[in-house]
N, CA, C and O atoms as a GROMACS GRO file, in nm:
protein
  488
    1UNK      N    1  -5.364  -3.611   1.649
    1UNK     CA    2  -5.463  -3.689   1.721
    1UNK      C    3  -5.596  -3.615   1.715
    1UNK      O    4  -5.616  -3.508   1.773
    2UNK      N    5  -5.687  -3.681   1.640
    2UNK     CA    6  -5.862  -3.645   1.712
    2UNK      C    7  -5.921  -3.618   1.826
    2UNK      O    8  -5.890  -3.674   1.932
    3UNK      N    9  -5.996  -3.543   1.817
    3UNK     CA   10  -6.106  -3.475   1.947
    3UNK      C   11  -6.124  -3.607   1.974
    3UNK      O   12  -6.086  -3.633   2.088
    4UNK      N   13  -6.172  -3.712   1.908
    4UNK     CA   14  -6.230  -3.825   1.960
    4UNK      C   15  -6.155  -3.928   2.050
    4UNK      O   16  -6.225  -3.978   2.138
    5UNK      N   17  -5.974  -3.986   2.042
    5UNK     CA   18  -5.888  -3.975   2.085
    5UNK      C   19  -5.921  -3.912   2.205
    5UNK      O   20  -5.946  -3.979   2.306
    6UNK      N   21  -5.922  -3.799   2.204
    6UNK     CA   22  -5.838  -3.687   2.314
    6UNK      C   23  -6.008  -3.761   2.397
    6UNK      O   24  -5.982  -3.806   2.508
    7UNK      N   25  -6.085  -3.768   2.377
    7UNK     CA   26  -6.220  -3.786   2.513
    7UNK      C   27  -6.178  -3.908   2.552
    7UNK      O   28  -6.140  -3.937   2.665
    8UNK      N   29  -6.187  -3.997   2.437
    8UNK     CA   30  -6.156  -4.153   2.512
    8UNK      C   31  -6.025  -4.202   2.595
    8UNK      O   32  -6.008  -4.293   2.675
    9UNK      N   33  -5.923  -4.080   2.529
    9UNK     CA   34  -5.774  -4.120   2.636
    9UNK      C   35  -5.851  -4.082   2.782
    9UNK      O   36  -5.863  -4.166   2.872
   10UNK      N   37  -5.898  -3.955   2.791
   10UNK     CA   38  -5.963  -3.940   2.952
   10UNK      C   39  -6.042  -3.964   2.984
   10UNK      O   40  -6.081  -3.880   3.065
   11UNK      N   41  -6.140  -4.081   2.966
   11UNK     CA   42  -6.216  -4.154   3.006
   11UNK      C   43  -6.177  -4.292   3.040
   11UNK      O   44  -6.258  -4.365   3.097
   12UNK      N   45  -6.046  -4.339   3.006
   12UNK     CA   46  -5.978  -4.477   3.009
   12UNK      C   47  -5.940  -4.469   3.141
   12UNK      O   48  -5.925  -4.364   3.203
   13UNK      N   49  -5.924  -4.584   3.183
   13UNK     CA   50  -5.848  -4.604   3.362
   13UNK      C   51  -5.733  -4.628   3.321
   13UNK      O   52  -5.690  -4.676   3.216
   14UNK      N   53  -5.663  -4.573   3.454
   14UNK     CA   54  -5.518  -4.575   3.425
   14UNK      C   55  -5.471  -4.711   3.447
   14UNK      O   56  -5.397  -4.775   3.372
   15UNK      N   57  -5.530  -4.756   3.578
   15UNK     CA   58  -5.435  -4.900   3.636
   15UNK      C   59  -5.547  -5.008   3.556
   15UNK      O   60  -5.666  -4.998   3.587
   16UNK      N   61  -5.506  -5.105   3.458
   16UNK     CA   62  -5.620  -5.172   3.440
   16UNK      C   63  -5.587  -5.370   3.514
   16UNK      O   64  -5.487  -5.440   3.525
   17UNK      N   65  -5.746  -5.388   3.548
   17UNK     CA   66  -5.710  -5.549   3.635
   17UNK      C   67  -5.593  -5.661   3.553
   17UNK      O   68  -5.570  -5.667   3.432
   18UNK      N   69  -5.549  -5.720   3.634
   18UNK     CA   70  -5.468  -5.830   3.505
   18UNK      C   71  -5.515  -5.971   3.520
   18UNK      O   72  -5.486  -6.054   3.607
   19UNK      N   73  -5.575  -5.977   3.442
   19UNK     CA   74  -5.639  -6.112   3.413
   19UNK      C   75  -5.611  -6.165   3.274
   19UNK      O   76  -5.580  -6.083   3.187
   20UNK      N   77  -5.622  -6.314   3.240
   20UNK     CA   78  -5.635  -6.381   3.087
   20UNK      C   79  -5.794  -6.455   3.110
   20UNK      O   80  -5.879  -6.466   3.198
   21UNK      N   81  -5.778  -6.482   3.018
   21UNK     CA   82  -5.838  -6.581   2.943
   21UNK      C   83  -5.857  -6.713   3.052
   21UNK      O   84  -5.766  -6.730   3.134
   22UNK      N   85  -5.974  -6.806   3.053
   22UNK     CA   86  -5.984  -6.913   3.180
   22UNK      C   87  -5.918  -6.855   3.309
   22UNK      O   88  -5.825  -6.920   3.357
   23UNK      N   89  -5.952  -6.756   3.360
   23UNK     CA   90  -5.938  -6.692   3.499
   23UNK      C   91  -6.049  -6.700   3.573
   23UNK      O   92  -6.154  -6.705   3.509
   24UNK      N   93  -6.058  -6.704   3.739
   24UNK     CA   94  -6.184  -6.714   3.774
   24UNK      C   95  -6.206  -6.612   3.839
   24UNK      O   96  -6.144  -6.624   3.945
   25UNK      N   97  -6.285  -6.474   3.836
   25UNK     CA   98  -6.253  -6.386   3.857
   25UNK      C   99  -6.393  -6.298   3.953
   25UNK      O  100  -6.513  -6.316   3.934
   26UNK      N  101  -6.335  -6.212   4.049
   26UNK     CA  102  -6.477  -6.125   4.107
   26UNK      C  103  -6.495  -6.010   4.047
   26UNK      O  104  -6.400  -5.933   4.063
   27UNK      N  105  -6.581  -5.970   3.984
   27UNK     CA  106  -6.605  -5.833   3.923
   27UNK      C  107  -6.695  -5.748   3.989
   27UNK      O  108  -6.816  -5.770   3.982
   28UNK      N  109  -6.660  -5.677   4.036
   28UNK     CA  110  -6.715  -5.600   4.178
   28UNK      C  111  -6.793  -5.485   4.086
   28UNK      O  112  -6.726  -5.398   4.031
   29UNK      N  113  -6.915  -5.487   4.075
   29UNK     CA  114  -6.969  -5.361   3.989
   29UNK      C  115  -7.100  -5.278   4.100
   29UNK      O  116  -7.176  -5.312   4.191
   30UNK      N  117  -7.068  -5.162   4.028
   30UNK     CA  118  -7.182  -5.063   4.097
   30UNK      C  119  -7.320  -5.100   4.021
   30UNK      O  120  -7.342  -5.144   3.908
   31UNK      N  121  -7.427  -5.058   4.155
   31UNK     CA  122  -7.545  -5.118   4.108
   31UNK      C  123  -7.614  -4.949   4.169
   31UNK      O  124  -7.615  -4.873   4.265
   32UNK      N  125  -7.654  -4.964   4.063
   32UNK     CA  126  -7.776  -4.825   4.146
   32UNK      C  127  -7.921  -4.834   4.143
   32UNK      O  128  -7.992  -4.836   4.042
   33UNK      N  129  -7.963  -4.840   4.283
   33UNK     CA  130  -8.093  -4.859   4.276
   33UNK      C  131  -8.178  -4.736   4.373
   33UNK      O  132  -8.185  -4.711   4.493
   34UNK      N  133  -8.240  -4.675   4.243
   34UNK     CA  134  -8.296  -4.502   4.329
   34UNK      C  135  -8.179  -4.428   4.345
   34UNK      O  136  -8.085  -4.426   4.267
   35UNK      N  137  -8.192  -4.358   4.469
   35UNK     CA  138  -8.071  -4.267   4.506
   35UNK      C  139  -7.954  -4.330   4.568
   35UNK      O  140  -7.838  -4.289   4.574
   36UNK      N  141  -8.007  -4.441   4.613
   36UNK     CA  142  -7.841  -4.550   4.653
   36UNK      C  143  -7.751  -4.611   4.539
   36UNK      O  144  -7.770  -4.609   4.417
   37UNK      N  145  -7.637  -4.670   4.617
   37UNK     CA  146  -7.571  -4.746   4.553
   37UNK      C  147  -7.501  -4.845   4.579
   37UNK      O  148  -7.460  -4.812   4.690
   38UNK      N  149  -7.459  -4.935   4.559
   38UNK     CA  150  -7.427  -5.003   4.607
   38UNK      C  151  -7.300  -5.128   4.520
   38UNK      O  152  -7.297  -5.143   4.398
   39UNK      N  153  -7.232  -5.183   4.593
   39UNK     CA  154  -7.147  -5.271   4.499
   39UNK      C  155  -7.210  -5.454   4.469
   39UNK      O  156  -7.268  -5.531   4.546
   40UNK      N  157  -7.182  -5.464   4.380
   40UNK     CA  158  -7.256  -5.664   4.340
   40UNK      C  159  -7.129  -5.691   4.325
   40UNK      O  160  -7.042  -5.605   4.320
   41UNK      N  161  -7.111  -5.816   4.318
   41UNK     CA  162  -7.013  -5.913   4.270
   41UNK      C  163  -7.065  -5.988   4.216
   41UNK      O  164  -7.181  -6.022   4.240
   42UNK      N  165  -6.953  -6.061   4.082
   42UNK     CA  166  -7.025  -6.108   4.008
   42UNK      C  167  -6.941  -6.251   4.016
   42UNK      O  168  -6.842  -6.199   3.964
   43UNK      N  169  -6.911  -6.345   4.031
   43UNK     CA  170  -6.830  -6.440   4.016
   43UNK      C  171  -6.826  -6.533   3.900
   43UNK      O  172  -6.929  -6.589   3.863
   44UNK      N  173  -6.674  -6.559   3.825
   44UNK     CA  174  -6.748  -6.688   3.702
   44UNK      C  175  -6.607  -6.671   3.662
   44UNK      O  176  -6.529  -6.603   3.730
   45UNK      N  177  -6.576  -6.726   3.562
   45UNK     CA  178  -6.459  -6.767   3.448
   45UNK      C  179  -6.476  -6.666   3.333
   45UNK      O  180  -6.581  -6.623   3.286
   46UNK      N  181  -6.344  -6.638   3.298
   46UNK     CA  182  -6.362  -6.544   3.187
   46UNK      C  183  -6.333  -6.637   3.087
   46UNK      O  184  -6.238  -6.716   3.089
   47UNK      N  185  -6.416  -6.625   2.998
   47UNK     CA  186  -6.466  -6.682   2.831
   47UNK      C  187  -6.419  -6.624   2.769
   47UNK      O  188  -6.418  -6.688   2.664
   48UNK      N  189  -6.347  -6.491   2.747
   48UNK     CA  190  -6.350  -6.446   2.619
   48UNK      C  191  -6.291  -6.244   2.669
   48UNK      O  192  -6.320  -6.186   2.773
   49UNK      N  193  -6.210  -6.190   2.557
   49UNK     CA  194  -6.176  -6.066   2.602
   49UNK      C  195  -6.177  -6.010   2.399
   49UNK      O  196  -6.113  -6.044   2.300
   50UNK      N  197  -6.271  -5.928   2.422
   50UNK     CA  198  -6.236  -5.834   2.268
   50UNK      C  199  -6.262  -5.713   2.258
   50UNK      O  200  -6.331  -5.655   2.342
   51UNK      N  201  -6.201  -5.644   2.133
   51UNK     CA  202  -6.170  -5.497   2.120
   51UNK      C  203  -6.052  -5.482   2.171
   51UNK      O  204  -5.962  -5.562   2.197
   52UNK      N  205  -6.071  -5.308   2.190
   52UNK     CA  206  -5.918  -5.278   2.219
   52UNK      C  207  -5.953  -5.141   2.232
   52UNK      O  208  -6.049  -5.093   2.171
   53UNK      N  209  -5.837  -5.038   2.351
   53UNK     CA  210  -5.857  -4.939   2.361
   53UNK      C  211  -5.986  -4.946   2.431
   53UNK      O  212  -6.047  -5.049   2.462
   54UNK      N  213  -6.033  -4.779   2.460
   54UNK     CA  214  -6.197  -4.793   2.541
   54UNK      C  215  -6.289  -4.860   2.518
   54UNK      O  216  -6.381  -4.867   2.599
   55UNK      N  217  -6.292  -4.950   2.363
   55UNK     CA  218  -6.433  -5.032   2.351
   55UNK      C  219  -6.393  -5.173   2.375
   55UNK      O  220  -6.481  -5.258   2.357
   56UNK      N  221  -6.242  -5.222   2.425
   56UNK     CA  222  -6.214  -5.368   2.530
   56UNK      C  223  -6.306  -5.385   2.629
   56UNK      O  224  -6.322  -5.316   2.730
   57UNK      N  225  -6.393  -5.531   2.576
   57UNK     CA  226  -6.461  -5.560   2.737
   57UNK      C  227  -6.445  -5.702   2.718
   57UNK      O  228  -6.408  -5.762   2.617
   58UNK      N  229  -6.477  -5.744   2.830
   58UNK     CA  230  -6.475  -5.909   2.866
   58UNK      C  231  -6.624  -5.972   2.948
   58UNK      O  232  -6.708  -5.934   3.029
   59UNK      N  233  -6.575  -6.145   2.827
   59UNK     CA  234  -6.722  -6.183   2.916
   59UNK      C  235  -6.701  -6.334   3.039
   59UNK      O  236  -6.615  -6.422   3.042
   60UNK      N  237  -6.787  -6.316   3.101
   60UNK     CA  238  -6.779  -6.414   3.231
   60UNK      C  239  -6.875  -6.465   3.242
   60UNK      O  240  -6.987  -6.415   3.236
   61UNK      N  241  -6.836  -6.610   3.267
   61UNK     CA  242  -6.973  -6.736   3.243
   61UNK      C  243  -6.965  -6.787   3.401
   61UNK      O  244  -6.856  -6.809   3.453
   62UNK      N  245  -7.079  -6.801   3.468
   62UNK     CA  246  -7.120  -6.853   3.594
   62UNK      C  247  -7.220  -6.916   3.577
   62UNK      O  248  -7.311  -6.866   3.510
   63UNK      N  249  -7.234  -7.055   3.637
   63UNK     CA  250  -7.356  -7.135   3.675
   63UNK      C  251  -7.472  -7.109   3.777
   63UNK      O  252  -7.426  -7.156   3.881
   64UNK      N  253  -7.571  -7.070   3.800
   64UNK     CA  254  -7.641  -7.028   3.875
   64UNK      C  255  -7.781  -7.128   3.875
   64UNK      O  256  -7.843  -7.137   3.769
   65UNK      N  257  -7.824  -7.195   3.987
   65UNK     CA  258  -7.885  -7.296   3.978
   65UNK      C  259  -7.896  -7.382   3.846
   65UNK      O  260  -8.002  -7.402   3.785
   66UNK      N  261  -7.794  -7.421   3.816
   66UNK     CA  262  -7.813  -7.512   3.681
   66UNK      C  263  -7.838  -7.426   3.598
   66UNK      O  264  -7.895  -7.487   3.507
   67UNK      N  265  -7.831  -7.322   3.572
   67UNK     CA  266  -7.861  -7.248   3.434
   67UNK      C  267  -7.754  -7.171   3.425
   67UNK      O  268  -7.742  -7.098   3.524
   68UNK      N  269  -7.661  -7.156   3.333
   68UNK     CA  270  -7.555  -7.066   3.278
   68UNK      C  271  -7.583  -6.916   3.270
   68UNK      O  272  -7.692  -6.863   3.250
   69UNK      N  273  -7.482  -6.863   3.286
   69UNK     CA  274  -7.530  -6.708   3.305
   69UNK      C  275  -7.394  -6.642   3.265
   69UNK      O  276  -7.294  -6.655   3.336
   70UNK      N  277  -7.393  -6.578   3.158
   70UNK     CA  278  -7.318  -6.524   3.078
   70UNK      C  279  -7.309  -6.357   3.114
   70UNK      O  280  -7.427  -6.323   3.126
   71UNK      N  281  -7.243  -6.266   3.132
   71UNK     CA  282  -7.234  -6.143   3.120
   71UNK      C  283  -7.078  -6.059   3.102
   71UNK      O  284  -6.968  -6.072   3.156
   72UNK      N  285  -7.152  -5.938   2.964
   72UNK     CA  286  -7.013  -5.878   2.928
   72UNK      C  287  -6.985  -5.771   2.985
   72UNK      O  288  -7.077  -5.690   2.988
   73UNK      N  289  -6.866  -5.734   3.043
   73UNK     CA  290  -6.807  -5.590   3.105
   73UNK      C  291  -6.705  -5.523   3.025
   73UNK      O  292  -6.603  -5.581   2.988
   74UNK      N  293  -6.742  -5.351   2.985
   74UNK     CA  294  -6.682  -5.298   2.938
   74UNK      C  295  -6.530  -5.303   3.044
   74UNK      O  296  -6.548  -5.351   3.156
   75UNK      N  297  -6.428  -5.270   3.020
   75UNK     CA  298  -6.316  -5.299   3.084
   75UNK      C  299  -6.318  -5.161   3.114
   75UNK      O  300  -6.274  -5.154   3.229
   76UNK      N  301  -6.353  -5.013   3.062
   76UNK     CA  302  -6.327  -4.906   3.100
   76UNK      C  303  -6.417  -4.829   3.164
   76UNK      O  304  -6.401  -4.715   3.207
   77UNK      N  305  -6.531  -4.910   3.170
   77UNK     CA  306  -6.683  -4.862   3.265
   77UNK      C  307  -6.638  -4.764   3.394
   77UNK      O  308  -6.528  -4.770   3.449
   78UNK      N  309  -6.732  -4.687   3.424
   78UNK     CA  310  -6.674  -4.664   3.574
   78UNK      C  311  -6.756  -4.762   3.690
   78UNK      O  312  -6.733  -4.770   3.811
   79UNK      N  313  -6.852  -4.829   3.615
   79UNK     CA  314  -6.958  -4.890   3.677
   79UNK      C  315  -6.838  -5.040   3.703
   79UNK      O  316  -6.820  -5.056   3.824
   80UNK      N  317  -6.783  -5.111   3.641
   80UNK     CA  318  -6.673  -5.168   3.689
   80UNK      C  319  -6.564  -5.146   3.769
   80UNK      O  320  -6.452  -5.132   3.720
   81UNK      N  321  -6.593  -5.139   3.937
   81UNK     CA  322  -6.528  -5.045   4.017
   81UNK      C  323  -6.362  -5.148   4.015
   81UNK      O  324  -6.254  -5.089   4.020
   82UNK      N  325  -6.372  -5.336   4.004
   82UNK     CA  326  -6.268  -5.373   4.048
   82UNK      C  327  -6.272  -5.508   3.994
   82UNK      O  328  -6.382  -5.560   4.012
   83UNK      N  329  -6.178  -5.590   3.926
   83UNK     CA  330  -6.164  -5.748   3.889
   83UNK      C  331  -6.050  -5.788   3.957
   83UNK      O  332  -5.943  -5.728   3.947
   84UNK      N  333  -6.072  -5.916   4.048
   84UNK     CA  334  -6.027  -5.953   4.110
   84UNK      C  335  -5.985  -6.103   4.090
   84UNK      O  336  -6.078  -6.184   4.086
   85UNK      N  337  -5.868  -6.148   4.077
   85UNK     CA  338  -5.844  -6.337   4.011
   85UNK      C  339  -5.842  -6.361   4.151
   85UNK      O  340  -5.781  -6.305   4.242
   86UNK      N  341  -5.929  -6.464   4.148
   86UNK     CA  342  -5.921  -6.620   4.240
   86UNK      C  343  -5.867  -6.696   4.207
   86UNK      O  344  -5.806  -6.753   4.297
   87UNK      N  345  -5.851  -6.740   4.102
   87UNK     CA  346  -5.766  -6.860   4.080
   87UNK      C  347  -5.697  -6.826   3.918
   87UNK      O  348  -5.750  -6.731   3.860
   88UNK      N  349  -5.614  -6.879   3.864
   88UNK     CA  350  -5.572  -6.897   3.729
   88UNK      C  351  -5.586  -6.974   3.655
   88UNK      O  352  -5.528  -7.076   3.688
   89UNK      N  353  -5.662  -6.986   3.518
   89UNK     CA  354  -5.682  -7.091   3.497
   89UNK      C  355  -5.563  -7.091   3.354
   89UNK      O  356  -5.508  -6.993   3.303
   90UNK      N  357  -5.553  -7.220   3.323
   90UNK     CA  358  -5.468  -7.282   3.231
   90UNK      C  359  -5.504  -7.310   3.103
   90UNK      O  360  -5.526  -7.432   3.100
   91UNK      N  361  -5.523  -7.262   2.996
   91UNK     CA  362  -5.593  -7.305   2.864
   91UNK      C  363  -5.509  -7.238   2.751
   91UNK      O  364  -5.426  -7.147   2.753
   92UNK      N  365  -5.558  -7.314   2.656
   92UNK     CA  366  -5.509  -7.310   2.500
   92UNK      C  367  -5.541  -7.264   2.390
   92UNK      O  368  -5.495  -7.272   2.276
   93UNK      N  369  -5.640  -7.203   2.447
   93UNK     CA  370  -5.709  -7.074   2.325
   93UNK      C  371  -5.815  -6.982   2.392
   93UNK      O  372  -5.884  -6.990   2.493
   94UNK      N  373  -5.797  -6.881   2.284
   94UNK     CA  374  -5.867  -6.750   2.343
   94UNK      C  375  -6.001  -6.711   2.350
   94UNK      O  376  -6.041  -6.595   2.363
   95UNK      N  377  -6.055  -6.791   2.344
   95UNK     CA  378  -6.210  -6.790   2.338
   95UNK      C  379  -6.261  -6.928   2.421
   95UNK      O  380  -6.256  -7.036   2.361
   96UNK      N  381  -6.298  -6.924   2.529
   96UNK     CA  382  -6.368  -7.054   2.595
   96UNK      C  383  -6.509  -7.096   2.564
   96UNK      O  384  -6.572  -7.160   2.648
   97UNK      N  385  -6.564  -7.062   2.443
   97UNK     CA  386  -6.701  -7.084   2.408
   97UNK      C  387  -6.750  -7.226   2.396
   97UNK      O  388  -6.866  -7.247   2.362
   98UNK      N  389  -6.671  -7.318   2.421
   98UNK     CA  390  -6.710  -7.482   2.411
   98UNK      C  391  -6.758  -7.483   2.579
   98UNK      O  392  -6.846  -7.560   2.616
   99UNK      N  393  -6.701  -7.405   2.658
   99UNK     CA  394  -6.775  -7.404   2.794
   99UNK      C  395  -6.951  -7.394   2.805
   99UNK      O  396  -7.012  -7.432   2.906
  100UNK      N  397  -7.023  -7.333   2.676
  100UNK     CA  398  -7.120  -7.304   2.712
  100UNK      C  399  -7.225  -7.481   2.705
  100UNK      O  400  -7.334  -7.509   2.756
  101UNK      N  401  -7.131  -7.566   2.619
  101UNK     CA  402  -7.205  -7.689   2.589
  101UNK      C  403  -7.185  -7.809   2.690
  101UNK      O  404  -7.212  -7.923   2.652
  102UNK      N  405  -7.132  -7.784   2.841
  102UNK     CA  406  -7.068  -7.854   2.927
  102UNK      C  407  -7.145  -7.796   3.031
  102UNK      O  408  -7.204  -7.689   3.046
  103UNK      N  409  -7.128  -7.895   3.095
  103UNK     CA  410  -7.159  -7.892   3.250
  103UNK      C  411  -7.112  -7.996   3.369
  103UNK      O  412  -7.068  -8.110   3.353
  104UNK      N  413  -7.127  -7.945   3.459
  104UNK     CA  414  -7.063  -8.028   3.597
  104UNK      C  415  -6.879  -8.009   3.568
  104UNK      O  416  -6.826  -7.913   3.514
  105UNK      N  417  -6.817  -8.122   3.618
  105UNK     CA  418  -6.668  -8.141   3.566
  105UNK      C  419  -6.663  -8.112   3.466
  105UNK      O  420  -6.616  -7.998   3.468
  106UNK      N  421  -6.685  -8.145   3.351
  106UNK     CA  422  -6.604  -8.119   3.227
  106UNK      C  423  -6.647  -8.003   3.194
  106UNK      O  424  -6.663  -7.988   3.073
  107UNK      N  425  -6.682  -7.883   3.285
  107UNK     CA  426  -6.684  -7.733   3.240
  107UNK      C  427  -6.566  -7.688   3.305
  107UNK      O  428  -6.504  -7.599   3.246
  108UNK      N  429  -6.513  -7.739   3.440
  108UNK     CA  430  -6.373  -7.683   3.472
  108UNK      C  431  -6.288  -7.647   3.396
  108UNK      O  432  -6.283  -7.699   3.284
  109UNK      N  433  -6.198  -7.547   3.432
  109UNK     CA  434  -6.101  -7.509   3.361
  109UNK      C  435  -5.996  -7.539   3.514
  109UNK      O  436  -6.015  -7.505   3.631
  110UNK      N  437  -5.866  -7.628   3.442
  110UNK     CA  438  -5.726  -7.634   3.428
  110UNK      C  439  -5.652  -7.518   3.519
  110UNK      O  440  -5.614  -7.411   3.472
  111UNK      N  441  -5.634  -7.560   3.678
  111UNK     CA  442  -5.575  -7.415   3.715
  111UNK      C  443  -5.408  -7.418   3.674
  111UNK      O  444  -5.347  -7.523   3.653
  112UNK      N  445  -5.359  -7.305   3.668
  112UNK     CA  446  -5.236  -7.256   3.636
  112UNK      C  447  -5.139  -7.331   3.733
  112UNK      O  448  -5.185  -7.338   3.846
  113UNK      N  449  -5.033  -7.380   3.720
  113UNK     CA  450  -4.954  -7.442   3.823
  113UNK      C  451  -4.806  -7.295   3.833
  113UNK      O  452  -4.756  -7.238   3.736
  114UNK      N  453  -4.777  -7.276   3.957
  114UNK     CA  454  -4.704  -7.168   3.957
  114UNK      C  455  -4.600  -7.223   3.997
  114UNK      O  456  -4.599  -7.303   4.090
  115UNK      N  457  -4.460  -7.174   3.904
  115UNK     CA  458  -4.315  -7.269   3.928
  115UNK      C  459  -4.255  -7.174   4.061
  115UNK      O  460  -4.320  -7.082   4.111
  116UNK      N  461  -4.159  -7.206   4.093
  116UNK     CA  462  -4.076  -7.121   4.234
  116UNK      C  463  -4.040  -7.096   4.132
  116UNK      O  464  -4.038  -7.149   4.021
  117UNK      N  465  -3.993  -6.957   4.200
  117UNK     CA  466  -3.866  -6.847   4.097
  117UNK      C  467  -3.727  -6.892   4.141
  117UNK      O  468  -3.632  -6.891   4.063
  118UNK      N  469  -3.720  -6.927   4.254
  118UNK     CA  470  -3.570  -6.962   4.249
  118UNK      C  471  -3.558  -7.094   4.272
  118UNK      O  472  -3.543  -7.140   4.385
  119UNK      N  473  -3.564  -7.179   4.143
  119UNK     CA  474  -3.540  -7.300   4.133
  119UNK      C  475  -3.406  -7.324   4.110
  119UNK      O  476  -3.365  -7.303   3.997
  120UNK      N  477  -3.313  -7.373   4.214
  120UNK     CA  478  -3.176  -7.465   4.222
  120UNK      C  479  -3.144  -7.575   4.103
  120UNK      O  480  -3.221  -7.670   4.089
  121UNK      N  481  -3.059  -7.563   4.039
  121UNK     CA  482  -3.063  -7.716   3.968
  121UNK      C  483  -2.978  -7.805   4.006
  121UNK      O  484  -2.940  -7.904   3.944
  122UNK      N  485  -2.946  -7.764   4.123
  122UNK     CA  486  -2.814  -7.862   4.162
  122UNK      C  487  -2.896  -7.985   4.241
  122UNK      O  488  -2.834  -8.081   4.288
   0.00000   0.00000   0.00000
């Protein structure tokens, strides 16, 4: 294994969030402004997840007064303190980029329907 390896294994987080693809998710990031700091949230649907290893990040699309607002997070940032699912969404491919040409309803995404685990068949 490479020096290069060996920095990026200890710079990776150990526990990472579990989210897919059409998730609606809070991304709680550090903001520093001057000598403070402070946490933002970011709220929106995840569009899209690429790379792999420390250069995996993901992007999240939110509407903000009628104007779309797109932003990507490295997944191993430390500035990404926490991702959090609100809801699950349900979809059929790995890239939600037809979201960016929609608006109102037909930008929803499909939430996940969750079965009971102990379903009887009698």
């Amino acid at each position: 294994m490479g020096l290069l390896e060996d920095v990026q294994k200890g710079a990776m987080k150990e526990k990472l969030p579990e989210f897919q693809i059409g998730d609606t998710v809070d991304v709680h990031v550090k903001i520093r402004e001057g000598e403070k700091e402070r946490i933002q949230v970011f709220s929106g649907t995840v569009i899209g997840r690429k790379g792999a290893g420390m250069s995996e990040s993901f992007t999240v699309r939110r509407i903000v007064a009628g104007e779309g607002v797109e932003r990507v997070f490295p997944i191993h940032s430390p500035a990404v303190v926490d991702v959090k699912v609100k809801r699950r969404g349900h979809v059929r491919r790995a890239k939600l980029y037809y979201l960016r040409d929609r608006v109102g309803k037909s930008a929803r995404v499909r939430e996940k329907r969750r079965e009971a685990k102990n379903k009887n068949a009698e």
